[in-house]
C-alpha positions as CSV (number, residue, x, y, z in Angstrom):
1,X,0.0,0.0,0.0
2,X,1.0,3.7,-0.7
3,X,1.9,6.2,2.2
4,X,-1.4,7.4,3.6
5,X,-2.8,10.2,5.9
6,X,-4.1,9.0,8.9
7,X,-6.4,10.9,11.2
8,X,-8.6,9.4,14.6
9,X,-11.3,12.4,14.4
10,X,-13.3,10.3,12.3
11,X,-12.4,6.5,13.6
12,X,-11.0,5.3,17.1
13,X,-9.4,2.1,17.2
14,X,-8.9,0.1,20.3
15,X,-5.7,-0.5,22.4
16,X,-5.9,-4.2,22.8
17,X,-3.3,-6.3,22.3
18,X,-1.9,-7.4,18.6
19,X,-3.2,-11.5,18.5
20,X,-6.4,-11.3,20.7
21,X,-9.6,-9.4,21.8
22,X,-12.7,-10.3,24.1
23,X,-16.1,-9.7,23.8
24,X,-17.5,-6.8,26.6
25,X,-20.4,-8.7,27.8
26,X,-17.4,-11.0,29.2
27,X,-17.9,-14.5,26.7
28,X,-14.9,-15.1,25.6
29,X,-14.4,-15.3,21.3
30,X,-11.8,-17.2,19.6
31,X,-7.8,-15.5,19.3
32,X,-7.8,-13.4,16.2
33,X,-5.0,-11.4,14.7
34,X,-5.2,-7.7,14.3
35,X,-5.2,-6.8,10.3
36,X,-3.0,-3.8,9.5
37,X,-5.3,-1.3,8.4
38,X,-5.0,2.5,7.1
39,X,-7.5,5.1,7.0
40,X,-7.6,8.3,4.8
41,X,-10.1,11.0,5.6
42,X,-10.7,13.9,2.9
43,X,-13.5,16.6,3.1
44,X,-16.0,14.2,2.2
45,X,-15.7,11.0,4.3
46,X,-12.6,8.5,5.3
47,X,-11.7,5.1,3.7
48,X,-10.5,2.3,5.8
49,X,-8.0,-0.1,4.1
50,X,-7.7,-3.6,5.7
51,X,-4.6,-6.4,5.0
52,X,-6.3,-9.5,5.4
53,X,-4.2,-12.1,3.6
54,X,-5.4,-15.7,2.8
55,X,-9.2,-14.3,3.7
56,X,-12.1,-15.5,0.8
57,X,-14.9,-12.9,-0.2
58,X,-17.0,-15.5,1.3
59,X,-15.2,-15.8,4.8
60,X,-15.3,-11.8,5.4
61,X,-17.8,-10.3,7.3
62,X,-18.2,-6.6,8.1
63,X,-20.2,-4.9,10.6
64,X,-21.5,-1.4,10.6
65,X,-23.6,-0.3,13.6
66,X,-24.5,3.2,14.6
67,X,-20.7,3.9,16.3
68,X,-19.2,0.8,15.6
69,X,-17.6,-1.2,12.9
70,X,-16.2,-4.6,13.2
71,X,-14.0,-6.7,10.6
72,X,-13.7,-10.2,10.7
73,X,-12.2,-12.4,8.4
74,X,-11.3,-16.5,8.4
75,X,-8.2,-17.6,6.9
76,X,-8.7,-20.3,4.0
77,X,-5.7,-21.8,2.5
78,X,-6.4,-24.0,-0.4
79,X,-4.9,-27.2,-0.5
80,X,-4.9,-29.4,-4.3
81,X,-6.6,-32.6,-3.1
82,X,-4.4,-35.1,-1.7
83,X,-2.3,-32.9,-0.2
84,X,-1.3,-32.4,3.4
85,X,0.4,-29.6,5.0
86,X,3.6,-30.7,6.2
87,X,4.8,-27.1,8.0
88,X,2.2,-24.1,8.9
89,X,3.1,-20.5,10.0
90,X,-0.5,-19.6,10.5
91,X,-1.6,-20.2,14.2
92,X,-4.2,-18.3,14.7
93,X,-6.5,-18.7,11.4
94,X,-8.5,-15.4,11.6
95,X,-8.3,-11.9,11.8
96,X,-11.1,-9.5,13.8
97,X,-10.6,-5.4,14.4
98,X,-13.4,-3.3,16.2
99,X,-13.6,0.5,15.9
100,X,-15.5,3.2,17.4
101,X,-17.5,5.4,14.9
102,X,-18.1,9.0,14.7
103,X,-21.5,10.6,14.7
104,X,-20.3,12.6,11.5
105,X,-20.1,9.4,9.6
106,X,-23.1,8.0,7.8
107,X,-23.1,4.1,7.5
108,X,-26.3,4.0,5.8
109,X,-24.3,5.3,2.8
110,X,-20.9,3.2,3.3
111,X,-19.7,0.8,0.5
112,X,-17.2,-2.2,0.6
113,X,-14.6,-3.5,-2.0
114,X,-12.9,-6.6,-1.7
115,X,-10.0,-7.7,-3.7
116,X,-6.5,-9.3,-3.5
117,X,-7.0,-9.9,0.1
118,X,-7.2,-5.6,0.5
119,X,-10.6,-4.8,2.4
120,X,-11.6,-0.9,1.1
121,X,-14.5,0.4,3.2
122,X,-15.5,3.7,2.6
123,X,-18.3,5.3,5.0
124,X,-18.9,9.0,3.7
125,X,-19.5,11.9,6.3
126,X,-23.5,12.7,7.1
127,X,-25.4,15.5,5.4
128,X,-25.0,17.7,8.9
129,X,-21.7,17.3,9.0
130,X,-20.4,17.7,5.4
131,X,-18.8,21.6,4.2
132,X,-21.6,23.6,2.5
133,X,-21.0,26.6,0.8
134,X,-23.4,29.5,1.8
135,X,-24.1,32.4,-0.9
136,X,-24.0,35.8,-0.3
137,X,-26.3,38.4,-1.2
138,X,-24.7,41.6,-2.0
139,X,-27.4,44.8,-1.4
């Protein structure tokens, strides 16, 4: 990925540690991994940029809520059949990543791309809180 502009007006990320999160009602979930992600905010909204390697379009599942989002993606390496893996790096098969939304954002509006095992979100600002130009009458 390119250098990017970050900014947390828009988006708040958590400070949990890198391989694992839990739940706040206290059930525990499953370890997951942390995806590297970048976010860009311009005038008009921010777009959130997710690494999830080894992930299928099928396997992803993103989840807008009035201040939340939440990425989650399982890991699905494909084997050719009658094949075994003899040596795996990949303990922890999944990757998961909350954040806490501003009111500015509308998620009504937000649209998802998935490609290449890149997640691009993008979740534009609301009406009330987009830049509006006001004319002026001259008398």
């Amino acid at each position: 990925m390119s250098e990017t502009q970050t900014s947390n007006n828009q988006l708040a990320h958590p400070s949990d540690a890198d391989v694992t999160q839990s739940r706040t009602d206290g059930a525990s979930r499953e370890a997951a991994l942390l995806p590297p992600v970048d976010v860009v905010e311009d005038v008009d909204g921010i777009t959130l940029y997710a690494d999830m390697p080894g992930v299928p379009k099928e396997k992803l599942n993103v989840q807008l809520e009035t201040d939340s989002l939440t990425i989650e993606g399982e890991v699905a390496i494909d084997l050719p059949d009658n094949m075994t893996s003899s040596f795996v790096e990949i303990t922890i098969p999944r990757y998961r990543r909350t954040f806490s939304l501003s009111k500015e954002l509308d998620g009504e509006k937000a649209s998802a791309e998935f490609g290449q095992g890149v997640l691009k979100l993008r979740i534009p600002k609301a009406a009330h809180a987009q830049p509006r130009k006001i004319s002026i009458n001259v008398s």
